[in-house]
C-alpha positions in Angstrom: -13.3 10.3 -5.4 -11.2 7.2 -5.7 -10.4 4.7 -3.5 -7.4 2.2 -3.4 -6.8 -0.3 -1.3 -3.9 -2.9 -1.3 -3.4 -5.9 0.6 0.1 -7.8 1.3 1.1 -10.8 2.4 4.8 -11.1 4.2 7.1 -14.1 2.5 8.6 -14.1 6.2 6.0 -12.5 8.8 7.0 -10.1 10.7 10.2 -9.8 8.8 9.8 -6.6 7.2 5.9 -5.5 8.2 7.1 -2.5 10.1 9.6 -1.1 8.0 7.3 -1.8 4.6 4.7 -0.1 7.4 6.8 3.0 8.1 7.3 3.1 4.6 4.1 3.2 3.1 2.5 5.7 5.2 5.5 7.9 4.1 4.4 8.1 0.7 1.4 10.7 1.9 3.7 13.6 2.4 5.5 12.6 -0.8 2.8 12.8 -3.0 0.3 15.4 -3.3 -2.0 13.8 -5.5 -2.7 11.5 -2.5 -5.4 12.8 -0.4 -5.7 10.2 2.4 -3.8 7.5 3.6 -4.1 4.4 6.2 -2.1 1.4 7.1 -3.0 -1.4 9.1 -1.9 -4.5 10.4 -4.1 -7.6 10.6 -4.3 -9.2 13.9 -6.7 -11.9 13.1 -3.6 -13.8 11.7 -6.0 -16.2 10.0 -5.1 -18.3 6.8 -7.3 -16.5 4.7 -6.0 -13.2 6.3 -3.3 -10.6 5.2 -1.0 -9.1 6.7 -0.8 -5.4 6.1 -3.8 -3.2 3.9 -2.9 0.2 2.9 -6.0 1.5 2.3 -5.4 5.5 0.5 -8.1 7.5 -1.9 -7.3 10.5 -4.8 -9.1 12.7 -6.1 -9.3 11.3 -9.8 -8.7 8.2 -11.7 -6.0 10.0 -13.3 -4.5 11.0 -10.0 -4.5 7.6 -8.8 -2.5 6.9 -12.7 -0.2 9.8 -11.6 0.4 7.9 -8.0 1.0 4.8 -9.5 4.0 5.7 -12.0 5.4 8.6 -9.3 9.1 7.5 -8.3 8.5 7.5 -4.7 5.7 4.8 -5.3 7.8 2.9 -7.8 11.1 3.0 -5.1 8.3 1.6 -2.7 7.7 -1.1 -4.9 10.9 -2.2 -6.3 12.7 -1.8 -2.5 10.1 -2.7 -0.1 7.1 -4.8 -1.5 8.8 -7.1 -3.6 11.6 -7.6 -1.2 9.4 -8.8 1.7 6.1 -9.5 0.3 5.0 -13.0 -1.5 2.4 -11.5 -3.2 -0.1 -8.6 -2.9 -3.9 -8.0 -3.8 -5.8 -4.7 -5.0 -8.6 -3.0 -5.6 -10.0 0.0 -7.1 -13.0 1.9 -6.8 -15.2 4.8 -7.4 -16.8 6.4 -4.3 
């Protein structure tokens, strides 16, 4: 298993969060190779805090490959993330 876990910070909080929220969790039933998905929103509001984590695992590395280059995840991107968010963080594991 693989897990993936994003965080993003708003360039205008909450401008956007619940849409780019609504959006996100979307992508589950959009693509198969993804087999769980989570989205949450920070509430500590702190400066060293985010403001949204998707947190989603696969099954493979190359799933997780597949997931990033699949059109639904690259509309995500190009119409959601880097119209509202300053900048975003990740990391990827092995479980």
């Amino acid at each position: 298993m693989v897990g993936h876990v994003v965080f993003f910070k708003l360039k205008n909080y909450p401008e956007g969060l619940q849409e780019l929220k609504e959006n996100i969790t979307a992508l589950k039933g959009k693509i198969k190779e993804i087999k769980d998905l989570e989205v949450g929103v920070d509430f500590s509001r702190t400066d060293r805090s985010y403001d949204l984590v998707l947190y989603s695992s696969f099954d493979s590395k190359e799933d997780l490959e597949t997931y990033a280059v699949h059109p639904e995840h690259l509309e995500l991107v190009n119409n959601y993330v880097k119209v509202y968010c300053d900048h975003t963080k990740i990391v990827d594991y092995e479980k």
